[in-house]
C-alpha positions in Angstrom: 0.0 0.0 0.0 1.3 3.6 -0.3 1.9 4.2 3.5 4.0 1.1 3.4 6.4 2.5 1.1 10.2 2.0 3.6 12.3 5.3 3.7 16.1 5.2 1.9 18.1 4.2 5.0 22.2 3.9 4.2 23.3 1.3 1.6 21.6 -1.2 2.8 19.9 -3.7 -0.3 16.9 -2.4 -1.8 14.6 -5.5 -3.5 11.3 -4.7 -4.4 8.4 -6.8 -5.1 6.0 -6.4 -7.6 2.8 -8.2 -8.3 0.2 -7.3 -10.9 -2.8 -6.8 -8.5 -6.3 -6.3 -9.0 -7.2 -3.2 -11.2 -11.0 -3.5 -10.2 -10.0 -3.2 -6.7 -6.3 -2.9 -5.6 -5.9 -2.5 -2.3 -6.5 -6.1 -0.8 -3.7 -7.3 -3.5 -1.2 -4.9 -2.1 -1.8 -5.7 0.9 -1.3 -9.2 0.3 1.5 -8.3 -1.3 2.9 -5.9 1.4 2.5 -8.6 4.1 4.9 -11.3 1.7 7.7 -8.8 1.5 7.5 -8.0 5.1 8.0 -11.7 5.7 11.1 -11.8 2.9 12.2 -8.5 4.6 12.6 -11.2 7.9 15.0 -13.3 6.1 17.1 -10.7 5.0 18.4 -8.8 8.0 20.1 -5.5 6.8 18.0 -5.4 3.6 15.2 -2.6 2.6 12.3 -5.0 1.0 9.0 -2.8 -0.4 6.0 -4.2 -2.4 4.2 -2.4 -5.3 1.6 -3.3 -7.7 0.7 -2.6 -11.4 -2.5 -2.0 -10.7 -2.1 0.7 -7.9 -1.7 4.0 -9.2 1.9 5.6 -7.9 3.1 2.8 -5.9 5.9 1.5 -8.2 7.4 5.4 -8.5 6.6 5.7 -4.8 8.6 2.9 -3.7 11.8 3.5 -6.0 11.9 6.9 -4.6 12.4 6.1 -1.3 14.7 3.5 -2.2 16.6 4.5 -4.4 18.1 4.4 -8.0 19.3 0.7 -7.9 17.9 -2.4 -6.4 16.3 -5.5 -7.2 13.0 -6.9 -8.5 11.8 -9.7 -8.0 8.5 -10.3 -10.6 5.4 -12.5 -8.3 4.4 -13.4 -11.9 4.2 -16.8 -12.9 5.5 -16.5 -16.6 7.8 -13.7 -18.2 6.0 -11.8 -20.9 5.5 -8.2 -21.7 4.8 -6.8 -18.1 8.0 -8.5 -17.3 10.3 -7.2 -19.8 8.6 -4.4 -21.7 6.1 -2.6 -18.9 8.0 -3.2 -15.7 11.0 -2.0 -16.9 9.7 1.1 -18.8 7.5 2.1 -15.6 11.3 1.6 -13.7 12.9 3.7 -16.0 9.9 6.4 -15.9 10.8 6.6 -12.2 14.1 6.9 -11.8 14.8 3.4 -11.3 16.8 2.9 -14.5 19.3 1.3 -12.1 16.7 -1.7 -11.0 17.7 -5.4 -12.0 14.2 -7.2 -12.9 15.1 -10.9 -11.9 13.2 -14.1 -13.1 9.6 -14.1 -12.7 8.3 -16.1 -9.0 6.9 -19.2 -11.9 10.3 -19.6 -13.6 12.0 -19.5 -10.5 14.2 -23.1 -10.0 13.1 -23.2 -6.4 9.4 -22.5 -6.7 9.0 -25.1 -9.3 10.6 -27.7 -6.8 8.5 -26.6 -4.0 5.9 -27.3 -6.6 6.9 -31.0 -6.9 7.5 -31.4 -2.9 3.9 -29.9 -2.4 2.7 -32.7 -4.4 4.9 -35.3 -3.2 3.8 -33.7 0.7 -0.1 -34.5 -0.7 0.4 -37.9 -1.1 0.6 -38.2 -4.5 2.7 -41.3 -6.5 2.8 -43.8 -9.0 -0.1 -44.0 -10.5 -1.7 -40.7 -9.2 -3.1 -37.4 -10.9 -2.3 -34.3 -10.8 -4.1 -31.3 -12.1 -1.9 -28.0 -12.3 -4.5 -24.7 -12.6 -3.1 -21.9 -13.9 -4.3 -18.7 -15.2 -2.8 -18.6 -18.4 -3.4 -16.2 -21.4 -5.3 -15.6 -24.8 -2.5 -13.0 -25.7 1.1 -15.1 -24.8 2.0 -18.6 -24.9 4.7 -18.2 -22.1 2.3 -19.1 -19.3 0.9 -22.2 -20.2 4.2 -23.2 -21.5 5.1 -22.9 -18.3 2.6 -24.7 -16.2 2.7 -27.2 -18.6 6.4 -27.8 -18.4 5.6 -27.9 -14.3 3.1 -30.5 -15.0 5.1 -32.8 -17.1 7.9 -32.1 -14.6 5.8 -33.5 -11.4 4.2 -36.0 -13.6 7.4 -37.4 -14.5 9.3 -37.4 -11.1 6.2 -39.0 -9.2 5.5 -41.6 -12.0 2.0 -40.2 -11.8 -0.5 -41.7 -14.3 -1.9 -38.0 -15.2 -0.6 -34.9 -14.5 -1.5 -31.9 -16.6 -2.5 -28.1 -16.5 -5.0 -26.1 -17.4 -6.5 -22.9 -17.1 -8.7 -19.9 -16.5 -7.8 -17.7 -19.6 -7.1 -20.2 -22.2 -7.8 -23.7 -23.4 -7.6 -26.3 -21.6 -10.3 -24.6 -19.5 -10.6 -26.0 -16.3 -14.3 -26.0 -16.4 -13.5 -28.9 -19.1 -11.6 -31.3 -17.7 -13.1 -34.2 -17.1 -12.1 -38.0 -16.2 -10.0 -36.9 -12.6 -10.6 -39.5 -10.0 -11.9 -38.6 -6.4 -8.2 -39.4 -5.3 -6.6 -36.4 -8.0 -5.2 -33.5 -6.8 -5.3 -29.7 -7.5 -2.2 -27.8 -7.3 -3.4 -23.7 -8.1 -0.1 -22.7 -9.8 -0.8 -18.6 -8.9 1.0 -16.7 -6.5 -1.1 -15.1 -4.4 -5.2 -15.5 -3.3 -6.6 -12.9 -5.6 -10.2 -12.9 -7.3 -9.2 -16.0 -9.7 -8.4 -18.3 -6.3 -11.1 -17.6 -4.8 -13.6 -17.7 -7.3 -13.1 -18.5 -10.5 -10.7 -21.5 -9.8 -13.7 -22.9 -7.7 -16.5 -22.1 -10.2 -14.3 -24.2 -13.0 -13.9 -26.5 -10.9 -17.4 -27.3 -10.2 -18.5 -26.9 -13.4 -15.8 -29.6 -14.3 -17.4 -32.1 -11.5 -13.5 -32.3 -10.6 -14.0 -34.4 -7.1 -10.3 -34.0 -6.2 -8.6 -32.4 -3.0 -8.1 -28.1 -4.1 -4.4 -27.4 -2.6 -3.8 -23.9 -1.2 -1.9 -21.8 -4.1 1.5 -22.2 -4.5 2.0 -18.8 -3.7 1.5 -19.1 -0.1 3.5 -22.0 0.9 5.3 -20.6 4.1 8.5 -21.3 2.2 8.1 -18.8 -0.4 9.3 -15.8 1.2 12.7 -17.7 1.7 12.8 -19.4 -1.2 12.7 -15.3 -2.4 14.7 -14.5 -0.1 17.6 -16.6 -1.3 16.8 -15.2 -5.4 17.6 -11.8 -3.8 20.6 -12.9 -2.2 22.1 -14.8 -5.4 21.3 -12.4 -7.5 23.1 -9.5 -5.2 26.0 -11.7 -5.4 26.4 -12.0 -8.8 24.8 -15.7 -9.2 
């Protein structure tokens, strides 16, 4: 939110994370948002961590202001696309934060993808099980489903499970179509945070699929995630 944007104190790391948000309404997204960087901020002692989102008018130029001209961000997108590399960027650069490093988005991330695969293994699921991934994905990129789908095959393969694919809000394969998941199935929501499609449309799909599976929490709020963040700060301040 905008009276949580973190005064420039020192030298001290700046990393900033930004999520898209909700444009209809923006303010329970960034605080969502705020709270997860507050918990990162816990695993980085010495660090200056700040949230923003797209969708809330002023906060991305807010925050960089206070922080300064260089830092980190760290994308809590699930695919990299045009808001990763052409928007965020530009809106950086519109700010005065020219000197901001945009890492890999939060999907493409090496340790979110195996927290994915230990979430599933932690629900039981094994040889012979099914998995479905929900994503959001997109009617104007590939890059999301591409990468829920690479997820998928990716758990599918390292559980010998007997199905295990995505699908998704925005795009075929529409979760309100799937069909043939076995009481026993599991849901994995591949988003980041609980925003409008968690709560729901993912549930509304779902029904309307007559999926009879077990709905995981999202991804996103795993209690490891902040450090899993926390350490893609750290590397990446390093030089890795």
């Amino acid at each position: 939110m905008m009276d949580d944007v973190i005064p420039l104190v020192g030298t001290a790391p700046a990393a900033l994370i930004v999520a898209h948000g909700q444009p209809s309404d923006p303010g329970p997204a960034a605080a969502e948002i705020a709270a997860l960087a507050a918990r990162v901020a816990a695993c980085l002692p010495g660090w200056r961590v700040a949230s923003a989102t797209l969708a809330e008018e002023g906060a991305l130029a807010a925050q960089v202001a206070a922080l300064g001209p260089e830092g980190l961000v760290y994308p809590l997108f699930m695919a990299g696309g045009w808001f990763t590399r052409v928007n965020l960027p530009a809106r950086l650069a519109e700010a005065g934060g020219a000197g901001w490093r945009v890492l890999a988005p939060f999907g493409t991330d090496a340790g979110v993808q195996d927290l994915a695969e230990t979430l599933a293994r932690e629900a039981g699921l094994g040889p012979g099980g099914e998995l479905l991934l929900a994503a959001h994905g997109s009617f104007r990129s590939p890059a999301p489903a591409e990468v829920a789908e690479a997820v998928a095959a990716r758990i599918g393969r390292a559980l010998g499970l007997a199905r295990a694919e995505a699908a998704f809000i925005d795009q075929s394969p529409r979760l309100a179509e799937v069909r043939g998941f076995g009481p026993g199935a599991v849901c994995l929501p591949f988003f980041a945070a609980r925003g409008g499609h968690v709560i729901d449309d993912l549930p509304e799909a779902l029904g309307a699929a007559g999926f009879a599976g077990r709905i995981l929490p999202p991804l996103g709020l795993d209690p490891r995630v902040p450090g899993l963040i926390a350490g893609a700060l750290q590397r990446a301040a390093a030089g890795g």
